[in-house]
Biopython code that builds the backbone (N, CA, C, O; Angstrom):
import numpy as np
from Bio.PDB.StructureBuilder import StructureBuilder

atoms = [
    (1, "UNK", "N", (-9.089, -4.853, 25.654)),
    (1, "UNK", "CA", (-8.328, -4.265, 24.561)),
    (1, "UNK", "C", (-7.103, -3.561, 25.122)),
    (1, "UNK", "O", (-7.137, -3.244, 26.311)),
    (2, "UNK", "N", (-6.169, -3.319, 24.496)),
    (2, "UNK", "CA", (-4.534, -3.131, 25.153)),
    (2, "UNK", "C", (-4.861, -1.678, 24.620)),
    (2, "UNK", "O", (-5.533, -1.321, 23.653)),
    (3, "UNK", "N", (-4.000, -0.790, 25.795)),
    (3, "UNK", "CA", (-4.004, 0.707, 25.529)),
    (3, "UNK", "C", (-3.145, 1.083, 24.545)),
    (3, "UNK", "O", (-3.281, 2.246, 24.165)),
    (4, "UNK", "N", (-2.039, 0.229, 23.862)),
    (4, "UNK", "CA", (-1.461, 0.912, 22.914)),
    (4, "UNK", "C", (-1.595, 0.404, 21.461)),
    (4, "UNK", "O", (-2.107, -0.703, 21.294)),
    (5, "UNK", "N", (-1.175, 1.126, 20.392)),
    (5, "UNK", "CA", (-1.659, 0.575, 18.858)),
    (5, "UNK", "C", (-0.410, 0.401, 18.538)),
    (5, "UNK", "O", (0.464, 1.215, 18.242)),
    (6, "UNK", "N", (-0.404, -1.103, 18.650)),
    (6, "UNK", "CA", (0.437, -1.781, 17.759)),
    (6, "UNK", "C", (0.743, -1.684, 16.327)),
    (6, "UNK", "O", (1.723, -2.197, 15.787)),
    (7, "UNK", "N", (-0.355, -0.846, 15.637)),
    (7, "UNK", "CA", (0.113, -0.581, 14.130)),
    (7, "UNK", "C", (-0.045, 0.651, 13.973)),
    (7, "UNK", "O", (0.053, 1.503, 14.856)),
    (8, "UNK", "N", (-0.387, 0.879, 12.460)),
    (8, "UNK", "CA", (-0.018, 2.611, 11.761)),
    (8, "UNK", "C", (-0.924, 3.089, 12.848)),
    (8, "UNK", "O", (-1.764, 2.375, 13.396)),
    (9, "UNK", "N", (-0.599, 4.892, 13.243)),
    (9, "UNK", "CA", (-1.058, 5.391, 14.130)),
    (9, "UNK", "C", (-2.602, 6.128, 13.144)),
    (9, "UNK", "O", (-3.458, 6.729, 13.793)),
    (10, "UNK", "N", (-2.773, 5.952, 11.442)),
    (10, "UNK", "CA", (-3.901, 6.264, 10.993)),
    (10, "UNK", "C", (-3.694, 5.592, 9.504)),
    (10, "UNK", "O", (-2.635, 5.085, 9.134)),
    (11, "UNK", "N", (-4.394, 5.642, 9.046)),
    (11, "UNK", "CA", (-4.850, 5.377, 7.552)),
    (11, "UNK", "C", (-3.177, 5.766, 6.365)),
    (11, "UNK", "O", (-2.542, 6.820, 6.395)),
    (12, "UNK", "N", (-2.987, 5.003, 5.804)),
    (12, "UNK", "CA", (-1.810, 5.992, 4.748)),
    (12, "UNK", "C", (-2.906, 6.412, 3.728)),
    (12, "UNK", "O", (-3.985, 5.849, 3.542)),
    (13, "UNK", "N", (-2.269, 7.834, 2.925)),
    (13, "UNK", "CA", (-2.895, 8.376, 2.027)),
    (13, "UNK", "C", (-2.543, 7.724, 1.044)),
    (13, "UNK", "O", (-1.564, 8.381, 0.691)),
    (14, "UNK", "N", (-2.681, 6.386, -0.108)),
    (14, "UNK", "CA", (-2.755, 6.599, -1.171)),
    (14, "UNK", "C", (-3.284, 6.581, -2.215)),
    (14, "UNK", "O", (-2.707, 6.369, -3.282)),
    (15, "UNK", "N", (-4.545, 6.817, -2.061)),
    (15, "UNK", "CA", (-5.402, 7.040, -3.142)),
    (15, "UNK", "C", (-5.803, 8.483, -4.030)),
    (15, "UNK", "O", (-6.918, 8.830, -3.641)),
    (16, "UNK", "N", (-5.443, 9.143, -4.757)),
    (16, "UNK", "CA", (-6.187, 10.202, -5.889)),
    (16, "UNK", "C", (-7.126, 10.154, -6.393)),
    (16, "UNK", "O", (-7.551, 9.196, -7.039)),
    (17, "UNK", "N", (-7.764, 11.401, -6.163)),
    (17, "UNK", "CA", (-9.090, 11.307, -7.514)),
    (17, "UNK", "C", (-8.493, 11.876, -8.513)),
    (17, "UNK", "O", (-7.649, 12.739, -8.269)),
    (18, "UNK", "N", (-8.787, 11.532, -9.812)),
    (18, "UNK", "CA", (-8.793, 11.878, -10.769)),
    (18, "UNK", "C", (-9.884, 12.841, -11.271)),
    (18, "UNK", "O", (-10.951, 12.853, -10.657)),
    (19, "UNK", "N", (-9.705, 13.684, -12.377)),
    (19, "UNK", "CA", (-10.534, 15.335, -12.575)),
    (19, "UNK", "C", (-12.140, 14.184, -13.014)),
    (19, "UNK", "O", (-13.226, 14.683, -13.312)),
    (20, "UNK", "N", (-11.968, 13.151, -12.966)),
    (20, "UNK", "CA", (-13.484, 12.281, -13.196)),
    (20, "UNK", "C", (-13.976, 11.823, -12.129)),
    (20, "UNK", "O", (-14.748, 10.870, -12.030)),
    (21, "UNK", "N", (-13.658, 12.316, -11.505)),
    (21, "UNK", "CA", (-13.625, 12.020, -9.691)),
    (21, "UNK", "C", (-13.761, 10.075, -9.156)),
    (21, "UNK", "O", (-14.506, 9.549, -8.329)),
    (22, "UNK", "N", (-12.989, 9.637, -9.807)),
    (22, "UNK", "CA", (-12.753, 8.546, -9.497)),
    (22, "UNK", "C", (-11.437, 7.998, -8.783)),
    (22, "UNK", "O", (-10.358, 8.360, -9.254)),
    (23, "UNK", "N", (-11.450, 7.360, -7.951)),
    (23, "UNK", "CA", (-10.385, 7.333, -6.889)),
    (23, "UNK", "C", (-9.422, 5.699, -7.790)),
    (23, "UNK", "O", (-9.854, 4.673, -8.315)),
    (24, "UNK", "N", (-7.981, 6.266, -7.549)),
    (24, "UNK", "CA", (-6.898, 5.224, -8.218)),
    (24, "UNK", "C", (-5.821, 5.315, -7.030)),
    (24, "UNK", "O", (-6.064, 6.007, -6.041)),
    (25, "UNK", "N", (-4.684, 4.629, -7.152)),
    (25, "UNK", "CA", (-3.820, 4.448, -6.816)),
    (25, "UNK", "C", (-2.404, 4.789, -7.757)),
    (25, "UNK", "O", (-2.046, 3.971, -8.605)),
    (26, "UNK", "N", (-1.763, 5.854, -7.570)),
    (26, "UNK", "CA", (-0.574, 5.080, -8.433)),
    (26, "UNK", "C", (0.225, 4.407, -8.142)),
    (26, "UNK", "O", (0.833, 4.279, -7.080)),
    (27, "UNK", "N", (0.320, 3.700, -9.479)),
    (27, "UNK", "CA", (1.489, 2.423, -9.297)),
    (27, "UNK", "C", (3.219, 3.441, -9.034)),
    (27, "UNK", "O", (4.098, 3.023, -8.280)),
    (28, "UNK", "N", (3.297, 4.298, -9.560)),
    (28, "UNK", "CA", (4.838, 4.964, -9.744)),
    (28, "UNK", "C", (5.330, 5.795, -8.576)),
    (28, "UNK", "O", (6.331, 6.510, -8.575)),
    (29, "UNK", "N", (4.229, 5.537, -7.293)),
    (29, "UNK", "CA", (4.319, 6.532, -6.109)),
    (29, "UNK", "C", (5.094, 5.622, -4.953)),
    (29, "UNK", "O", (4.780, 5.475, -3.771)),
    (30, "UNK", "N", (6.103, 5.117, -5.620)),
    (30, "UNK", "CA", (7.070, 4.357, -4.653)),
    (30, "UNK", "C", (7.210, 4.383, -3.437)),
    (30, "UNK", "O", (7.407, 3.402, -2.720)),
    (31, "UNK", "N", (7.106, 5.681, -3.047)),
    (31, "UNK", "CA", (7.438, 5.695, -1.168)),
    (31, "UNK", "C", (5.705, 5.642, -0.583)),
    (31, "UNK", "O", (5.668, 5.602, 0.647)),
    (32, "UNK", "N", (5.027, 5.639, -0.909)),
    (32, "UNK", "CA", (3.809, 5.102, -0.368)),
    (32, "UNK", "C", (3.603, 3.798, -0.841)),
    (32, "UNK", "O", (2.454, 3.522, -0.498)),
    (33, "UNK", "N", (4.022, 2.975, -1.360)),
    (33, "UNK", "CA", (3.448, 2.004, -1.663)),
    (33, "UNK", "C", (4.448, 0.819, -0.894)),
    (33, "UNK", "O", (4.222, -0.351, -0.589)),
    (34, "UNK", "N", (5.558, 1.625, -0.747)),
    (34, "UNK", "CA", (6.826, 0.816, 0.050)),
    (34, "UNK", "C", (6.428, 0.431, 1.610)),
    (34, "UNK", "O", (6.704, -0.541, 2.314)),
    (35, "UNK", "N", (5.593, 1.729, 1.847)),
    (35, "UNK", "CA", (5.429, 1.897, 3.410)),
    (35, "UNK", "C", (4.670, 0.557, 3.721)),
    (35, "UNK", "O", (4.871, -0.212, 4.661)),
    (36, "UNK", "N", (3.628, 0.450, 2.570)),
    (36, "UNK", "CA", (2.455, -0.643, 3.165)),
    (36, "UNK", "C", (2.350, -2.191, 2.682)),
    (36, "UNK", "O", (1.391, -2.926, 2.447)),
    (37, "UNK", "N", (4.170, -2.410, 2.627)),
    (37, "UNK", "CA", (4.782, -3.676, 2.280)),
    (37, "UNK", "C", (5.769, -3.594, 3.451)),
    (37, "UNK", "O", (6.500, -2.646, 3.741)),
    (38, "UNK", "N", (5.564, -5.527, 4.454)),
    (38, "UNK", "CA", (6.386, -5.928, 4.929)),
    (38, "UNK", "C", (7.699, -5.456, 4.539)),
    (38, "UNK", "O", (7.840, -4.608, 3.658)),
    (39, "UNK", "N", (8.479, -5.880, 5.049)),
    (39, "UNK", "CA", (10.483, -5.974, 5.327)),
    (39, "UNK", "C", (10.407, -6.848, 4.545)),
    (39, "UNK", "O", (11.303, -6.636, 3.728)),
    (40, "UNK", "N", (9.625, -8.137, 4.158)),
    (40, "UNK", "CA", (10.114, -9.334, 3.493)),
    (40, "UNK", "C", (9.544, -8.715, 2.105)),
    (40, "UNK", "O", (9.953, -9.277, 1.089)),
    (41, "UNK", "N", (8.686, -7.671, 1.943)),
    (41, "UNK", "CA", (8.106, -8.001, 0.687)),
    (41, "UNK", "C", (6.600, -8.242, 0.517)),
    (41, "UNK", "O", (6.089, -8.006, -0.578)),
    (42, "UNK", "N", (5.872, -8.694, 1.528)),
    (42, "UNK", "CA", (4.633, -9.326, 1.282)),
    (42, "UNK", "C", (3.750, -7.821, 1.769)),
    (42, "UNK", "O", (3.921, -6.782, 2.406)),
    (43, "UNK", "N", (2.919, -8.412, 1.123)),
    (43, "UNK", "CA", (1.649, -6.977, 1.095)),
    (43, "UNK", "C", (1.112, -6.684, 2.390)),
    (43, "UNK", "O", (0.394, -7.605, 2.779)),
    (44, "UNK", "N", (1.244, -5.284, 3.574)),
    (44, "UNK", "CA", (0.358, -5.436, 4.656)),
    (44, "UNK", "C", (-1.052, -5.342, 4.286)),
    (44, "UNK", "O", (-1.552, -5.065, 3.196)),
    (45, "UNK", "N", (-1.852, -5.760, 5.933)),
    (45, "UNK", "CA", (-3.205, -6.622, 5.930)),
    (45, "UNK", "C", (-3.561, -4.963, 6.128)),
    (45, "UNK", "O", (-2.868, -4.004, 6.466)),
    (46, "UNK", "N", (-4.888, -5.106, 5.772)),
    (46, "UNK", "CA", (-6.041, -3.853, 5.948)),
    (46, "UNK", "C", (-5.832, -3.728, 7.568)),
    (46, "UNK", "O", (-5.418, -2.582, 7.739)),
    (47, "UNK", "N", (-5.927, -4.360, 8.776)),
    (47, "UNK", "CA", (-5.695, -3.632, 9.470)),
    (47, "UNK", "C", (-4.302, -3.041, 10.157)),
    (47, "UNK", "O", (-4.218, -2.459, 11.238)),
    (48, "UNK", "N", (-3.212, -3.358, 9.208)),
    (48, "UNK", "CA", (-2.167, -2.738, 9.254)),
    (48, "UNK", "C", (-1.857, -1.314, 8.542)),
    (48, "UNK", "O", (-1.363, -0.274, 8.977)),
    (49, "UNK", "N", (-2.157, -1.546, 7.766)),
    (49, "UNK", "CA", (-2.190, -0.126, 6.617)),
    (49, "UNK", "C", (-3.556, 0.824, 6.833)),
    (49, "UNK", "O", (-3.519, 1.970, 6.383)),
    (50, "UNK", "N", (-4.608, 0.411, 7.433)),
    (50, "UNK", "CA", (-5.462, 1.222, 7.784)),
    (50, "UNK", "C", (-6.438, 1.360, 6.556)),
    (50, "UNK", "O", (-6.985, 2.446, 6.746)),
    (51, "UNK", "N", (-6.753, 1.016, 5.820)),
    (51, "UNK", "CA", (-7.483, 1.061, 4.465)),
    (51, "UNK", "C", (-8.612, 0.861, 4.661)),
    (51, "UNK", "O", (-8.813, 0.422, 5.793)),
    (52, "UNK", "N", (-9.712, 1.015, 3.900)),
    (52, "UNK", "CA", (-11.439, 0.342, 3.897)),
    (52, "UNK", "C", (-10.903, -0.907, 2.659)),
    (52, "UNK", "O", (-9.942, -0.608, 1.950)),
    (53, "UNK", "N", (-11.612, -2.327, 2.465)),
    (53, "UNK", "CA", (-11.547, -2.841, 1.721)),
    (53, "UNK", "C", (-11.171, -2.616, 0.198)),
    (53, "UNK", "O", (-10.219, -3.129, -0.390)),
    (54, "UNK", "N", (-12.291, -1.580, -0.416)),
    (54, "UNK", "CA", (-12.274, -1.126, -1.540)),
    (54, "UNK", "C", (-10.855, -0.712, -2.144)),
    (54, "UNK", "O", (-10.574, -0.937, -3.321)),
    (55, "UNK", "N", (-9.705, 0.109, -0.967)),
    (55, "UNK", "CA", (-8.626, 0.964, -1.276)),
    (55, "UNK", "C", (-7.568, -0.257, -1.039)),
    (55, "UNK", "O", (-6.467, -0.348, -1.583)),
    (56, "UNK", "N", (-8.022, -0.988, -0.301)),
    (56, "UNK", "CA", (-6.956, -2.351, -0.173)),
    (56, "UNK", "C", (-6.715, -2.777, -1.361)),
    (56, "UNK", "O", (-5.542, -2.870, -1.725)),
    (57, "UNK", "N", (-7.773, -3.129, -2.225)),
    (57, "UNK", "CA", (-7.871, -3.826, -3.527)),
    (57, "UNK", "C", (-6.802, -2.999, -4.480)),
    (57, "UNK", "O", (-5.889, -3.491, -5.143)),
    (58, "UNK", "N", (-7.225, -1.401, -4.347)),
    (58, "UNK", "CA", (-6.630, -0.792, -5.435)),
    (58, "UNK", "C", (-5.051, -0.518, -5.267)),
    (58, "UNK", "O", (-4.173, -0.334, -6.110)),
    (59, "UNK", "N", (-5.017, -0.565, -3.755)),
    (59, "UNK", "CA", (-3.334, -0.623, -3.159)),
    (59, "UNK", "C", (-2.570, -1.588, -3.808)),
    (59, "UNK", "O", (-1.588, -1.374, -4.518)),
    (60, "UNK", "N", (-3.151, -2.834, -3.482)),
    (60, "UNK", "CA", (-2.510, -4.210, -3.635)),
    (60, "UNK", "C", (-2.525, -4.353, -5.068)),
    (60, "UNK", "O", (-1.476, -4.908, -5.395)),
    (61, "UNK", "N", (-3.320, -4.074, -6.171)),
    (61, "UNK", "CA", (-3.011, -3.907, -7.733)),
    (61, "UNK", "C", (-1.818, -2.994, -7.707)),
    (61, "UNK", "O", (-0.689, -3.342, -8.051)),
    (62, "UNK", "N", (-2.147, -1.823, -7.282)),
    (62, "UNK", "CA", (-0.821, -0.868, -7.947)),
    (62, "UNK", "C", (0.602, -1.604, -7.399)),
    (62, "UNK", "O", (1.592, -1.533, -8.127)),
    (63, "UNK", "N", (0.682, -2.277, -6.165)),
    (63, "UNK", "CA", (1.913, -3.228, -5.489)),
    (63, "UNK", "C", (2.126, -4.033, -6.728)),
    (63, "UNK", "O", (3.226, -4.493, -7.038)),
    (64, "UNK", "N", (0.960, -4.198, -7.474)),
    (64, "UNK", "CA", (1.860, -5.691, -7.990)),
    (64, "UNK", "C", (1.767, -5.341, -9.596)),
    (64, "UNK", "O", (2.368, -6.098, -10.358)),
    (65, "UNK", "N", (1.088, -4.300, -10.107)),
    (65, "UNK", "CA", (1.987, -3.686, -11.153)),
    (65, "UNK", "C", (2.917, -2.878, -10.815)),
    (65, "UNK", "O", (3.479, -2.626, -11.881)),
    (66, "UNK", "N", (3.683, -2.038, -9.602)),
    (66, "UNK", "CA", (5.142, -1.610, -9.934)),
    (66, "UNK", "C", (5.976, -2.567, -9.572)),
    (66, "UNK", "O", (7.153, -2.219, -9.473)),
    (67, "UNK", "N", (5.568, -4.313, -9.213)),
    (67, "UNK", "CA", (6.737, -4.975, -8.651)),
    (67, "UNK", "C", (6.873, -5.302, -10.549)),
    (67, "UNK", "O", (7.899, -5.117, -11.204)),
    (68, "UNK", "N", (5.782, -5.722, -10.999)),
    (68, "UNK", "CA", (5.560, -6.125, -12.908)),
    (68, "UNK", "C", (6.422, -5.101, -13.566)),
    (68, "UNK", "O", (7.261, -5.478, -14.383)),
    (69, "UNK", "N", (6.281, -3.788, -13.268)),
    (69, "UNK", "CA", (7.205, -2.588, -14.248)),
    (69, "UNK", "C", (8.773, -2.826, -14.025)),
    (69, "UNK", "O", (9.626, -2.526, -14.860)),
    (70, "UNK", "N", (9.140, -3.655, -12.245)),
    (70, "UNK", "CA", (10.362, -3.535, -11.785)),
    (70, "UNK", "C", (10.502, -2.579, -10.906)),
    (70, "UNK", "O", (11.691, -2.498, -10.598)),
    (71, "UNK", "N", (9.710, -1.648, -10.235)),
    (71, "UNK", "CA", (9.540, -0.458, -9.511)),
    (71, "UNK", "C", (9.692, -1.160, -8.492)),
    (71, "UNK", "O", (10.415, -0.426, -7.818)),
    (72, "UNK", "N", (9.454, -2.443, -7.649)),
    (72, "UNK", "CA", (9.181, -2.603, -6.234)),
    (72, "UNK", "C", (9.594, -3.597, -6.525)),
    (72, "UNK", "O", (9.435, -3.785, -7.731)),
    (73, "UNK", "N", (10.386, -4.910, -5.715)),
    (73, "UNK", "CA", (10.587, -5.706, -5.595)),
    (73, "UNK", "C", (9.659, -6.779, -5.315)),
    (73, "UNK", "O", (8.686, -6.578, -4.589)),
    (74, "UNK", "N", (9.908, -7.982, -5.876)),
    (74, "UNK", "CA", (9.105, -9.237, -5.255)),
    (74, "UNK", "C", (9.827, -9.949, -3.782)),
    (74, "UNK", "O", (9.070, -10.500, -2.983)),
    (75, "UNK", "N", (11.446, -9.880, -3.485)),
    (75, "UNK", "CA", (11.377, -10.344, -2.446)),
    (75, "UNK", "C", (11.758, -9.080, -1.340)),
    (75, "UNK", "O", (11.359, -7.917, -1.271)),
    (76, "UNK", "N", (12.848, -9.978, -0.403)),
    (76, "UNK", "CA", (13.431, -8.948, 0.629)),
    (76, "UNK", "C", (14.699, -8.884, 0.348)),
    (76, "UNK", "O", (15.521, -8.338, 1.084)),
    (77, "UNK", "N", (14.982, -9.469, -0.808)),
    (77, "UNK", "CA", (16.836, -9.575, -1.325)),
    (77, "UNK", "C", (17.074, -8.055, -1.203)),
    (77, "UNK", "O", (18.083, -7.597, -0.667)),
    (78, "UNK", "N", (15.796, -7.071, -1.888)),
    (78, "UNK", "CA", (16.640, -5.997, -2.399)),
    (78, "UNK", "C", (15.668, -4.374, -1.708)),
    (78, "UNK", "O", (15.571, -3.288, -2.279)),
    (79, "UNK", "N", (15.003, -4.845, -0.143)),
    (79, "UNK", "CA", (14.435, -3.999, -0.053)),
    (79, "UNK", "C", (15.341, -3.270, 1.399)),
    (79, "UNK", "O", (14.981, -2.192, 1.873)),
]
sb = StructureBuilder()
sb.init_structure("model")
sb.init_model(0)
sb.init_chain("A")
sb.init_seg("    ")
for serial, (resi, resn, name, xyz) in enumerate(atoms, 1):
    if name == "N":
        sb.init_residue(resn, " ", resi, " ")
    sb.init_atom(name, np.array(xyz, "f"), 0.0, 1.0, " ", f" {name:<3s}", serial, name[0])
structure = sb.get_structure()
């Protein structure tokens, strides 16, 4: 195994609980959701972004309802 980490140095934060203590993502939290999208646009992999499966899922929904609202782009034309 190579001594240095080629990716995020830990986990990004973006998940909230809500006062029902259920964990979401928001879609409208632009600069976290930017971080854990390629330069081109395409969604990073769980072991890039650092996520457990479960938070991947809810990441990658909120990615692709703010690219649906117009919040985030679909390509790299405009990132």
């Amino acid at each position: 195994m190579s001594r240095f980490n080629r990716f995020a140095s830990g986990p990004t934060k973006v998940t909230v609980t809500s006062s029902t203590g259920q964990e979401y993502v928001d879609y409208r939290n632009i600069d976290a959701l930017r971080r854990m999208m390629s330069p081109n646009g395409k969604i990073n992999t769980r072991k890039r972004t650092g996520l457990n499966a479960p938070r991947q899922r809810l990441a990658a929904q909120a990615i692709k309802r703010a690219r649906y609202m117009a919040l985030l782009p679909y390509t790299s034309a405009t990132l």
